[in-house]
N, C-alpha and C positions, 0 to 999 in steps of 0.2 A: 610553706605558704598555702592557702588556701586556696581553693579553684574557683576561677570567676564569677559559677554559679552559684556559690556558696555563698559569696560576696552579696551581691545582689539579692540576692533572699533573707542573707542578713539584714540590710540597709533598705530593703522592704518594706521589713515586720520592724524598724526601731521605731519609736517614738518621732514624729514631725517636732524640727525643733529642738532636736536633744544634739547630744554630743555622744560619741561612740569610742571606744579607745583599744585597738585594736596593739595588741606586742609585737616587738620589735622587730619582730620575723614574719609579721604578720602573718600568723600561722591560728590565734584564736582573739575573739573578744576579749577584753581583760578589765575594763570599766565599761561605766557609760554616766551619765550625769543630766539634769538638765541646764549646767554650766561647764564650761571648759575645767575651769577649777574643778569642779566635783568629778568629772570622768577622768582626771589628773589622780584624784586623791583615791579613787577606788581601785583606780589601776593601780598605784604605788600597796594598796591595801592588798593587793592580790598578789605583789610583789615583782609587778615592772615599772622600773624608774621609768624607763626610753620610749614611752609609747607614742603609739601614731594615732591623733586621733582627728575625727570628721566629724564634721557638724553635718546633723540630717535636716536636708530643706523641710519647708514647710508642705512643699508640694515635688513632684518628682517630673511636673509638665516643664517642658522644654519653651523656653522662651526666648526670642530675635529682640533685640534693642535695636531702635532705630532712631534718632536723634531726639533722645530723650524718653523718646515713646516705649511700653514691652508691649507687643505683640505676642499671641499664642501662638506656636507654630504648630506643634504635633503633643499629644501626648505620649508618656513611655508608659504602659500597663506595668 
């Protein structure tokens, strides 16, 4: 598995909006896509069926819902 740091600096530098597909051991990237289907298919293409994969927000700011409203709370650099 990869180290937190790592993580993070992946999920970074991806694409706003994309899909990322990390192996089953999540030990490295193995797709990415800017649809679920397509970080499915590239992952299979690199040869893992079982992948885990994450949609990368548009933004990485941290936002409180409050009856209906989003509210900024803090940002994460």
């Amino acid at each position: 598995m990869m180290s937190a740091e790592e993580r993070v600096k992946i999920l970074g530098e991806a694409q706003p909006n994309s899909w990322l597909a990390f192996s089953s051991d999540e030990s490295k990237v193995v797709g990415r896509g800017a649809t679920y289907s397509e970080a499915v298919a590239d992952a299979a293409r690199n040869g893992e069926e079982d992948p885990i994969l994450v949609l990368i927000p548009t933004s990485w700011d941290a936002k409180v819902y409050f009856l209906g409203s989003t509210v900024q709370a803090f940002h994460i650099p």
